[in-house]
N, C-alpha and C positions, 0 to 999 in steps of 0.2 A: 426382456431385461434391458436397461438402459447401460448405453456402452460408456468405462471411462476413460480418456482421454487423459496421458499423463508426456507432459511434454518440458523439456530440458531438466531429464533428471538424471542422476549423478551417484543413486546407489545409496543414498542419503534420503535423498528428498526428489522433489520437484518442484520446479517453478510454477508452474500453472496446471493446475488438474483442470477437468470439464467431465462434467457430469448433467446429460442431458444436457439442458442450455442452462447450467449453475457454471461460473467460470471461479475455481478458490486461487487465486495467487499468495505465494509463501511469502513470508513477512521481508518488504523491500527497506534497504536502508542507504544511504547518500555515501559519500566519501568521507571518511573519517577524519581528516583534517581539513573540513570544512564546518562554519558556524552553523548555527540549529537552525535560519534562514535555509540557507545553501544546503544543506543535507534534506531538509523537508522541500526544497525545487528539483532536487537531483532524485529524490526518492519519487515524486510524483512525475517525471518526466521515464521515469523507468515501467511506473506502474500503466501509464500509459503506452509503450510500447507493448509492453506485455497484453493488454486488453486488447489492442488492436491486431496482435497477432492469432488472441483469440477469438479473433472474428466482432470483438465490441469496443469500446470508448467509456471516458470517463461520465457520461451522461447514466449509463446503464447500471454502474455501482451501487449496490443493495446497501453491503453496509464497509466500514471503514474501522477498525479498532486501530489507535494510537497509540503507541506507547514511546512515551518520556525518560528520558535518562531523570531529567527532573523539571518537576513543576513550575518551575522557576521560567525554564522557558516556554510556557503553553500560551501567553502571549504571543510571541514570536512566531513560531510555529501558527497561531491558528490566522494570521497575519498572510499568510502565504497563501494558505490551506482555502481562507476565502475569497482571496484573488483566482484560486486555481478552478474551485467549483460554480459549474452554472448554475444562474440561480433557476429555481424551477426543479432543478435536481437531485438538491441533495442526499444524502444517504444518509439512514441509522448510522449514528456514531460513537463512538466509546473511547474515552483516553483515559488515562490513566500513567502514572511516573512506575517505571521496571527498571530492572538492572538489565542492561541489554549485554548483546553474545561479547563485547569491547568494549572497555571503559573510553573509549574516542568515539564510539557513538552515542548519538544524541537523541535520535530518534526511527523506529521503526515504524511502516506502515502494512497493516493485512488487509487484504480486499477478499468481497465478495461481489462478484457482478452477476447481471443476466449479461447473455448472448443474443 
């Protein structure tokens, strides 16, 4: 049976599961009073620690689901988003406009990487 791996978690949730070498990170988001630029730099600068503490990097990322406070900004956001990814690498991706957990964020991100 494959063992899973549940690390900073809180009774709630976790941050990072690992199953096998699947790495799922719970949905990252920036600082709240920061513009949808700045929240999607802080949001991918997180999810990057996070994969490296899972033993991977942002190369290894399967897939990415987006989600938007609103569409309005999915310019902006993907403005960042392709500064951030190597090319050669990118991932399945999905976005889409949500109500998110605070009406001051703008955007969340979910990962799915290998290890």
């Amino acid at each position: 049976m494959t063992q899973i791996e549940r690390m900073h978690s809180n009774g709630r949730m976790s941050r990072i599961v690992i199953h096998g070498d699947t790495i799922y990170l719970c949905g990252q988001v920036g600082n709240a009073d920061s513009s949808v630029a700045d929240q999607t730099r802080e949001t991918l600068a997180k999810i990057e620690g996070l994969l490296a503490e899972a033993g991977s990097d942002k190369t290894r990322i399967l897939q990415a689901t987006i989600r938007l406070a609103s569409m309005d900004d999915f310019a902006e956001m993907n403005a960042i988003w392709d500064a951030w990814v190597v090319p050669g690498t990118e991932p399945a991706r999905a976005c889409g406009e949500a109500e998110l957990a605070r009406p001051e964020l703008k955007v969340e991100i979910i990962i799915t990487a290998a290890r």
